[in-house]
N, C-alpha and C positions, 0 to 999 in steps of 0.2 A: 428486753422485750421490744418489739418492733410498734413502733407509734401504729399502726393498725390494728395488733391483737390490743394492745392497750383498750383503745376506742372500742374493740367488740367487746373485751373483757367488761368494760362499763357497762355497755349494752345487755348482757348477761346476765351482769348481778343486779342490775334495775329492775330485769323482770325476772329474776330471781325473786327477790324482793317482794316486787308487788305479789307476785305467783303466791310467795309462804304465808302471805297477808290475808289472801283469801280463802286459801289453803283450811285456817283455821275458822273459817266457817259452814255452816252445814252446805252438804254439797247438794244439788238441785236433784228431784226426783228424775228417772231414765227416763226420755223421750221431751226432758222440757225444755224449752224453747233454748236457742240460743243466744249469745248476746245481743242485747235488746236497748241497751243503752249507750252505742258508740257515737259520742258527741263529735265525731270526725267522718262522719260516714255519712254519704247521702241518701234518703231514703229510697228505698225501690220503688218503683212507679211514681215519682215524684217528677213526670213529664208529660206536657199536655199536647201531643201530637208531636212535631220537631221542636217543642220550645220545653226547656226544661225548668224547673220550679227553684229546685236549690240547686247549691255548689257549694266548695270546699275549699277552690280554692284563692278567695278573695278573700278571707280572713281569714284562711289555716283551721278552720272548722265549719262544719256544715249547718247554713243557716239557707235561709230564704231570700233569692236572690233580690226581691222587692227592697226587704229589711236592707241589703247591704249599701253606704253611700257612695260605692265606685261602680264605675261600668265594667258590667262583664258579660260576658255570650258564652252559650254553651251549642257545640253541634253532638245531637246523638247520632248513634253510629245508624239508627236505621237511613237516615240521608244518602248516607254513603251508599247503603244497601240497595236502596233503591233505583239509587243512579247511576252504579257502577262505578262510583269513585275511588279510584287508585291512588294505593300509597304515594305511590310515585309520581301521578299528578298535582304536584300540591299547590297550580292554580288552580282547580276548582276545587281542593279540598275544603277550602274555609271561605268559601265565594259568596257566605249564607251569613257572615260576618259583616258589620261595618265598622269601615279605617281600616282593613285589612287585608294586603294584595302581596301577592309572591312576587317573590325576586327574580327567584330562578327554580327549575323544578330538581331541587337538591335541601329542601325544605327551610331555607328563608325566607324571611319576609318584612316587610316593612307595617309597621302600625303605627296611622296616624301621621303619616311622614316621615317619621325616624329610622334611618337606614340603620343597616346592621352589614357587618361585613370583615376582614382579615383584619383591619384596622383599629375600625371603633369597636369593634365586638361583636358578638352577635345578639339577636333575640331569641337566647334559645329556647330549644324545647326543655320541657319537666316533664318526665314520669312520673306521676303521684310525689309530685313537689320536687324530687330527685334532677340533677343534670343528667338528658340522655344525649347523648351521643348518636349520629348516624338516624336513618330511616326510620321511624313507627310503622310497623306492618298493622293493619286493622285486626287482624285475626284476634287479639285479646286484647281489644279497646272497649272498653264501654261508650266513650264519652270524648271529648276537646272539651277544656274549659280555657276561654280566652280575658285574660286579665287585662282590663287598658289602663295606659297612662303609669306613671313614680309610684303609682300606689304599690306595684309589681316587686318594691323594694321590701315586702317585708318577708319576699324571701333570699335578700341579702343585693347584694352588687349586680347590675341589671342596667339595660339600657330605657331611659323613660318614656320608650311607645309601648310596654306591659311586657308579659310574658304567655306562651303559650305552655299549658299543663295538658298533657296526657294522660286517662282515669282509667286503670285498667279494671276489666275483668275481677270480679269474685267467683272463688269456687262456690257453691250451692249443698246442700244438705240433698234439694229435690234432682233426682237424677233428670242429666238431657243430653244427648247425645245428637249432632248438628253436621251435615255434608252438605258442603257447598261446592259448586264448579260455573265458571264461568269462562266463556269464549267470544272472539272477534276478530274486525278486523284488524289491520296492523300485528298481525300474528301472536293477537293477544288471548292469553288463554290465564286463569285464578284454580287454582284446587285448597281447601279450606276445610279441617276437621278440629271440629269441638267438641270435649266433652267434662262434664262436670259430674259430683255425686257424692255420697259419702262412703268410705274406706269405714270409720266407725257409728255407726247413726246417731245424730245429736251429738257428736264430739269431734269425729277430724272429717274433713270433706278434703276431697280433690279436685284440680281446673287441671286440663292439658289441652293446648292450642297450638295447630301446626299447617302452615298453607306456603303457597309458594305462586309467585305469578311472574310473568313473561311478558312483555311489549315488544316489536321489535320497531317501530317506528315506523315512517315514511322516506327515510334519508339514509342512501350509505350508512354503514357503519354506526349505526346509532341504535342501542338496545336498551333496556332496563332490565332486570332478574333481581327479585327479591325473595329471599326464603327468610321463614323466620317459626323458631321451635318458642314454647313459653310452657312454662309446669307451675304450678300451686300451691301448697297445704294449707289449709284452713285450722287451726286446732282450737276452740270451746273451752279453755284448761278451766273455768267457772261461770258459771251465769254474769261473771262483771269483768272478764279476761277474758281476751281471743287473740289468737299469734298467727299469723302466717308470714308465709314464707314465700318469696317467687322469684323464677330465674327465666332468665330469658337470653337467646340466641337469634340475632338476624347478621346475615351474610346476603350482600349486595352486590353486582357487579351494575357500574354504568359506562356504557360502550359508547365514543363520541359526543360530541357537545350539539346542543341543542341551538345554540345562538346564531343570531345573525353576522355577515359577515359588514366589515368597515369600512368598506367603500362609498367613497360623497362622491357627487358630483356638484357644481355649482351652475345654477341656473338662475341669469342674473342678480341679484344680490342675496336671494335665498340659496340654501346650501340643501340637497335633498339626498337621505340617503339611497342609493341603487334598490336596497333589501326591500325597500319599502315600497317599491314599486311590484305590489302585490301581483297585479294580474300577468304578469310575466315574472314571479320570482318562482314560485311552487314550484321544485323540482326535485328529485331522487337524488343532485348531488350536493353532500355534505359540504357547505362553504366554511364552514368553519373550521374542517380539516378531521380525517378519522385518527388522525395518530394521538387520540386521546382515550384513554380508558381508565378507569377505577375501581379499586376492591373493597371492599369493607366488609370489616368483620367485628363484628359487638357483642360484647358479654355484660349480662349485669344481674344480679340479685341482691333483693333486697328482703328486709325481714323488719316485719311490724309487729308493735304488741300494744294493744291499748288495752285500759283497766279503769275501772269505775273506784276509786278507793274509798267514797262518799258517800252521802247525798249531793255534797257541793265540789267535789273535786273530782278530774278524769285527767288519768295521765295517758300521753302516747310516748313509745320510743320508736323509732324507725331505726335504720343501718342501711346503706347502700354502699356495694363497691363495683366498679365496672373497669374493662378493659376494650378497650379499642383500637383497631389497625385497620392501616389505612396505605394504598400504594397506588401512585399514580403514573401512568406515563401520560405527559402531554405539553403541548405547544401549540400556538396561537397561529391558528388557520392561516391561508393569506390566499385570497378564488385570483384566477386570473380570468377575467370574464373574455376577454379575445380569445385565449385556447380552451377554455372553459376545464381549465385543470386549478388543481389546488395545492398548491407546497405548504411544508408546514415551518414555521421558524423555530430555530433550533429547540427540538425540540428534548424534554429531561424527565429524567426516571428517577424521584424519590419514594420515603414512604415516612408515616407517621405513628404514632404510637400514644397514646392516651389512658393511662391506668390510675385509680383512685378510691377512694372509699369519702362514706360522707356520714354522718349522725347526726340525728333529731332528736331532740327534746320535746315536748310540749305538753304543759299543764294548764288546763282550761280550769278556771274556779268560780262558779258562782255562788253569789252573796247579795246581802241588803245590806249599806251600808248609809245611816242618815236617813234612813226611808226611802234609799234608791236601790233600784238594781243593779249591779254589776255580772257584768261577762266578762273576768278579767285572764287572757291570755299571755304566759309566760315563756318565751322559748329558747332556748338554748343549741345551736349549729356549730357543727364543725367540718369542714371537708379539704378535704387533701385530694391534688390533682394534678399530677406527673406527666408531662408534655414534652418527648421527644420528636424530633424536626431532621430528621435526616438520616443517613446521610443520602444528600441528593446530587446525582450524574446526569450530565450532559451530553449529548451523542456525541461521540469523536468525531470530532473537525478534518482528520485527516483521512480517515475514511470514506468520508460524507463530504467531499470536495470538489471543484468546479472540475477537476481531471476528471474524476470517476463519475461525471455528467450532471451534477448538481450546480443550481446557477449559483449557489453563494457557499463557503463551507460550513459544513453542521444543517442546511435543509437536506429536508426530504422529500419528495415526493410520492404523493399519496394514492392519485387514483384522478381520473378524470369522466366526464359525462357518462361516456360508455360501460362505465361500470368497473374498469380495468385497474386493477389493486395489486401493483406489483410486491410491495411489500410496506403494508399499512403499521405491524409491527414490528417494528426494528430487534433483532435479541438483545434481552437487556445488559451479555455482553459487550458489546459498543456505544454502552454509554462508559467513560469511563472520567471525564473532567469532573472531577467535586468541586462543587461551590457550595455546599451549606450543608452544617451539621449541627444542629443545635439541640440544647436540652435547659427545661424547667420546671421549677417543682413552684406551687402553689399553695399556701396555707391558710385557711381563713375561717375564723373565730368571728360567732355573731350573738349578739343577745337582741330577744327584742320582746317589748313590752305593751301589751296594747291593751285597753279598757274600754269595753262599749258598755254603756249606761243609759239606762233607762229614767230617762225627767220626766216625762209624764207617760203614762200606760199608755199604751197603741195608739199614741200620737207623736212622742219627740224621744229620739235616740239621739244619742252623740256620743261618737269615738274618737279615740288620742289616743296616738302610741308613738315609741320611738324606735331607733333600732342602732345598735352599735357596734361596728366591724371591723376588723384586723386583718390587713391584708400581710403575708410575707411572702413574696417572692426572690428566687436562687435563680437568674438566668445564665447560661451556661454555653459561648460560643466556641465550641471546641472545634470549631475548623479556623475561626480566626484567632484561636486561642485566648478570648476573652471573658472577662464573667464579669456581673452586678448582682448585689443582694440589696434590697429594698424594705423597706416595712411601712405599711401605707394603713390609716385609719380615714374613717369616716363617719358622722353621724347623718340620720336621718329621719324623717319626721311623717307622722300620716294620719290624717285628722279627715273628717268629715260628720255629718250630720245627716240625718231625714226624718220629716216632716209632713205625718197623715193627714192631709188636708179631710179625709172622707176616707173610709173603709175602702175607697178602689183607687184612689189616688195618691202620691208618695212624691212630695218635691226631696233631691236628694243635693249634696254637694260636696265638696273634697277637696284639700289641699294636701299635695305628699311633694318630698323628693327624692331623688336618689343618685346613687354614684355607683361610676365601674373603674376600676383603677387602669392603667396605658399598658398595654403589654409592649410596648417598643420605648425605647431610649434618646433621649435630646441629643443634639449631638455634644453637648459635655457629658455624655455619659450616664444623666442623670434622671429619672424617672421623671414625665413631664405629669405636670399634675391631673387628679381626678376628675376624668370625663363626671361631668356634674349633669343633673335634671331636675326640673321641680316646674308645675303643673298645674292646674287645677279643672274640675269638671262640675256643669250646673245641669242638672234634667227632672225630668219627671219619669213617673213610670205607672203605667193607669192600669187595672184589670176591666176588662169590657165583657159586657154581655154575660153575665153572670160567670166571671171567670174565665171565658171560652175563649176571651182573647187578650191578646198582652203586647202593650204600646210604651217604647222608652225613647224617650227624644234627648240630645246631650249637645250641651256646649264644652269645647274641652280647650283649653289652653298649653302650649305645650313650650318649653326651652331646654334645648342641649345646648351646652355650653363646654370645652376645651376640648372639640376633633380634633384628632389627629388627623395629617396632609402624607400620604408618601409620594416624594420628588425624588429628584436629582440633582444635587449636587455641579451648578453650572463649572465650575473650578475643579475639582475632580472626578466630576464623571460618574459619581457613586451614588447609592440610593442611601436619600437623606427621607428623615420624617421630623414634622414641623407642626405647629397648631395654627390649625386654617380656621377658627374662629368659630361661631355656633349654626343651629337648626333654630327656627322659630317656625313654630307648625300648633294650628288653631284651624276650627272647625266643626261643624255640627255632625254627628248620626241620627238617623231613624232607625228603628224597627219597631216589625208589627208581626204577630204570629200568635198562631193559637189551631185552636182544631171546633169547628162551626157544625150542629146539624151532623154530630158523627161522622160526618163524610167527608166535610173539603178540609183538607190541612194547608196553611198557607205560612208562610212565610217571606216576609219584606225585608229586605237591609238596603240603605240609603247612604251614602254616607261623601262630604265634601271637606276636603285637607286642603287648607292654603299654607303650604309649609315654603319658606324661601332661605337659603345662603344668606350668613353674613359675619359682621368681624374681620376679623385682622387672615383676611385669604390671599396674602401675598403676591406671589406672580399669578396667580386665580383671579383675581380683584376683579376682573369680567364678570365672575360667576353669583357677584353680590346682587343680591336682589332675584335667582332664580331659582324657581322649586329643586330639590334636591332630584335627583336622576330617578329614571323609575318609579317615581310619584307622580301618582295620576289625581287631579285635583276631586274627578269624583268615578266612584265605585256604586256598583248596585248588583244586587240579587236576587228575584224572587225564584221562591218555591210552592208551588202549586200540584196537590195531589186528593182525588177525588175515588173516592171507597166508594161502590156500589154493596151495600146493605143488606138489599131486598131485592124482589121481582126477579126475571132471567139472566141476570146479570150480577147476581149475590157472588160475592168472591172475586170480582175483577176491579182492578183501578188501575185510573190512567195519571198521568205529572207533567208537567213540564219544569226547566230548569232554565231560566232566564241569567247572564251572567254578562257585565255590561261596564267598559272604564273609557273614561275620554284619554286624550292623549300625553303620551309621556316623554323627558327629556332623556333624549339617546346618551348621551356622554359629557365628561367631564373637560375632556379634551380640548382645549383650545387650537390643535393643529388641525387646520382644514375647516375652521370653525365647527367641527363636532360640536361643543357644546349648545348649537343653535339649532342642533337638526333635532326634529319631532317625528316619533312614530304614532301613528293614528290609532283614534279611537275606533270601538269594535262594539260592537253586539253579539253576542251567541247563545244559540237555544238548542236544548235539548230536552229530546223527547222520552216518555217511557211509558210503559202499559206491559197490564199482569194480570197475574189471577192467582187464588190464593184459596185452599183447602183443605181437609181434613179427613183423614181414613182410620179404621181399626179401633173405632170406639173412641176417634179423637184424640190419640194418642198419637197419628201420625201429624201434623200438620209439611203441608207443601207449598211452594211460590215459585212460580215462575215467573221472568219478565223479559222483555227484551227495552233495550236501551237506545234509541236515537242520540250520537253524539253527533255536536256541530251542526246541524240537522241541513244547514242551508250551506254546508261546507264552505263559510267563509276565511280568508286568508286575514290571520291575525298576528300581534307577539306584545307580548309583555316583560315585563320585569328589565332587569340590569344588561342582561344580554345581548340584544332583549332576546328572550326564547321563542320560539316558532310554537304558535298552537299546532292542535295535531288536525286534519284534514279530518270530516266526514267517516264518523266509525260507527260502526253497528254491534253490540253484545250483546250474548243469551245468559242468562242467571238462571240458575237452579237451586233450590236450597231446601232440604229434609229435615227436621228436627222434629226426636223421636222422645216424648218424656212417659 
């Protein structure tokens, strides 16, 4: 039996189990309530305008985000709604966040300073705790909940700027059925149908989510397409049991790279980049080069069952298994700004492949033990994660040669000012050089145990847990016919405390660490050791105004410690990887939100990261002492949206979207002194207004809005690329939902 049926087989017979257990008690009269007691599940309406009250996933059960001692954010989907925010945007997806800025618009990000990347890892996403893979379509999102800081380890190996978790969607007992469509500039168009209800009333309910959207940019050859299907079952199997079940399918295509292109100049001892010179850079042709493109395609389902077996005990098991493919053609732009054309460098066509399965445990127990309370959480993980890496081809050199009019062998030539695209895709026949085939399998066993206790009633919590992990990695270089097996542990720690000064104010604080193990090899062959973090965060978090408003201020301290460096090799010529020493990144956030006088919704994020280079950075040693790349020292967001209530104007409201970062360091590069050159800080606002009503006995409601992006069409870029914001857009939103 294949180590995956095994894992389901467990899965099965646990809520088998639980299933026979309740089984043998009376079963609830027809029409009564459904489960009512899931200690994992946040409650409904448990958000006051865009700030939401509880989450899930900063302790793996759903408490009160006040109660909790880490920082965390949560963004509800109506923001997005509101604003027009795209999957595919994901610098303004999370802009409502503080310490939290995109890298690139292919959904990384940096938190709190901490890059993430091919090397060190990523920060990635969670689906309801799950590793997903590829793009989040909003079509069956509830929610973003953003974990900061080591604390992020307790759900296992993780880089220490947190993790971002994705909450999807439940199906519903009460039917509602949702059409949405949206259009714009930049030949942006959204189509969006949701609908929910039950198949048996009071026992199984159904979700089905299905949308698709289109960008096609301002630049050559640059588009985004995201579709994405999602299905449901809800099943009720006892008033103390609920299972469901969800699958999901998103298929991506991204056409061209967004980035700027690398050309310096030096202008007395300062080095400036060309891109940056905003007011003559805006234009229609792609400097980065079109002969980039990318497909993705993701599958994943997952299957939950929680059970009350107590009064003091609740189990959950989850199951997730996903598969993922991925194929790229691309190569590193190069603009010739004299003929104003763009050759690409050799440019290569591989693909990748990511299939796995994952299982959760989790038994939450509460007790008095000594005359105290306990919240004692137990959890047990396991997931398996199969990584193929090629095989990957390089266009034919002989083909592609200075006889057959190309200036060097293997460019290409892509297109120039006028528009003229002789052949931007090469057939991925004349790729035919292989340089890399690679394959890994991934295994990793975690326990972890955490105790939140209660010393004095509605004044003094205090949590401690740990967590303990097994990593085994099989790397597998079958183009250089090499292999390494490894087996890597790690322990981890995550403590914190808060402290009710007064019924609306909460001093809180925290100590955690965590580790990701190296996916790349020393060059003795041997696995360099565990990228290591650990932390700590001091703040408050007040309720104002009867509730209406919510204020958390944070000190956060942060160390990563064993990066990995990829170089090369000055004696052979080969790409070597080395440990370039750590991150040190410390800093304060703000935020302030709430919803005032039923009408104005606001929302503040503030937020300042003094993160620099340091340690043992080798032929880098320049780079000691400066902010890591694409860390901007400070970020800000407001959100501002005002409901008209009453008088002639009942059912319309207007917003604006404030989104704001000083400047960041371009590159790591020491040729050409890149790593000195700065792209400029920005400002951008965006505008929106609507109107919002109700037909047919109020069973119809409707919204309209249109959206001001950019509003003052300023020339911007951010992240690692850096990426080009997009020019001055205009959308119309429509949205029907019929319960």
């Amino acid at each position: 039996m294949s180590l995956r049926l095994r894992c389901l087989s467990v899965a099965s017979a646990t809520l088998s189990l639980v299933s026979f257990s309740h089984a043998q008690s009376k079963p609830g009269a027809a029409g009564e309530e459904a489960v009512v007691l899931d200690a994992f599940s946040v409650k409904a309406g448990a958000y006051n305008g865009y700030n939401a009250l509880q989450s899930s996933s900063g302790t793996r059960v759903a408490v009160d985000i006040k109660s909790m001692p880490f920082t965390l954010d949560v963004v509800p989907m109506e923001i997005w709604n509101d604003f027009s925010v795209q999957a595919f945007n994901q610098q303004e997806a999370l802009s409502s966040i503080p310490g939290v800025s995109a890298t690139e618009n292919n959904g990384q990000f940096n938190l709190r300073g901490i890059q993430n990347g091919a090397v060190t890892g990523g920060t990635f996403f969670l689906q309801d705790g799950f590793l997903r893979m590829g793009r989040i379509d909003q079509s069956n999102v509830e929610r973003v909940e953003v974990l900061k800081g080591p604390a992020a380890a307790i759900y296992g190996k993780n880089l220490p700027g947190g993790i971002i978790n994705v909450i999807s969607k439940t199906a519903k007992q009460r039917p509602e059925y949702e059409v949405e469509v949206q259009g714009g500039g930049l030949d942006f168009y959204r189509v969006g149908l949701n609908t929910t209800g039950p198949l048996i009333p009071g026992k199984l309910a159904y979700r089905f989510d299905v949308a698709t959207s289109h960008e096609q940019a301002f630049e050559e050859l640059r588009s985004n397409r995201v579709k994405n299907i999602s299905g449901q079952l809800a099943w009720d199997v006892t008033r103390n049991t609920k299972v469901s079940v969800q699958y999901d399918y998103n298929d991506e295509f991204r056409g061209g790279r967004d980035g700027l292109d690398e050309a310096v100049i030096k202008t007395g001892a300062v080095y400036q980049g060309l891109a940056w010179n905003f007011q003559n850079y805006r234009h229609n042709l792609n400097t980065s080069g079109g002969v980039t493109y990318s497909t993705f395609k993701n599958k994943q389902a997952t299957l939950n069952a929680v059970s009350r077996l107590n009064d003091a005990m609740t189990l959950r098991v989850s199951s997730s298994w996903h598969a993922y493919h991925l194929e790229t053609l691309r190569g590193a732009g190069q603009w010739d700004p004299i003929t104003n054309r763009v050759w690409n460098r050799r440019p290569d066509f591989g693909s990748e492949d990511r299939n796995g399965h994952a299982i959760n445990a989790d038994l939450l127990s509460k007790f008095t033990l000594l005359g105290l309370q306990h919240d004692l959480l137990t959890t047990a993980d396991f997931v398996r994660d199969q990584r193929e890496l090629g095989p990957t081809s390089r266009l034919n050199t002989t083909k592609y040669s200075v006889a057959a009019g190309f200036p060097t062998a293997g460019y290409l030539k892509e297109f120039d000012a006028a528009g003229q695209d002789p052949n931007p895709y090469p057939p991925i026949s004349d790729f035919t050089a292989l340089y890399r085939d690679q394959n890994s399998i991934n295994l990793t066993k975690g326990v972890l145990v955490n105790d939140r206790v209660t010393l004095v009633p509605d004044t003094l919590i205090v949590s401690l847990g740990g967590r303990r992990d097994t990593v085994n990695q099989a790397n597998r270089d079958l183009f250089a016919r090499t292999g390494n097996d490894s087996k890597i542990s790690a322990t981890t720690v995550q403590s914190g405390v808060n402290y009710n000064l007064t019924s609306a104010a909460t001093l809180y604080g925290s100590y955690s660490t965590s580790f990701s193990p190296q996916t790349t090899l020393a060059p003795n062959g041997q696995p360099f050791p565990n990228q290591e973090g650990r932390g700590y965060d001091l703040g408050v978090k007040t309720d104002l105004i009867g509730k209406r408003l919510f204020f958390t201020a944070t000190y956060f301290n942060l160390v990563f410690d064993n990066i990995v460096q990829q170089g090369t090799d000055p004696l052979t010529n080969t790409t070597i990887f080395y440990l370039s020493g750590s991150t040190k990144s410390k800093g304060a956030e703000l935020s302030l939100g709430g919803r005032l006088w039923d009408a104005l919704t606001l929302r503040v994020a503030l937020s300042r990261v003094d993160a620099e280079l340091g340690g043992n950075l080798g032929a880098n040693a320049v780079l000691n002492g400066l902010p890591p790349r694409s860390v901007a020292e400070w970020n800000h967001g407001t959100l501002l949206k005002y409901d008209f209530n009453q008088g002639a104007l009942k059912g319309a409201f207007v917003g604006t979207n404030v989104i704001a970062q000083s400047n960041i360091r371009y590159s790591d590069s020491t040729a050409g002194a890149r790593h000195r050159v700065r792209v400029p800080g920005w400002a951008r606002f965006d505008f929106n207004a609507g109107y919002k009503w109700k037909s047919n006995g109020n069973r119809w409601s409707h919204q309209v809005s249109v959206a001001l992006k950019n509003a003052f069409d300023i020339e911007y870029a951010y992240g690692t690329g850096p990426s080009q914001g997009n020019p001055r857009q205009v959308i119309l939103r429509y949205s029907l939902l019929f319960r």
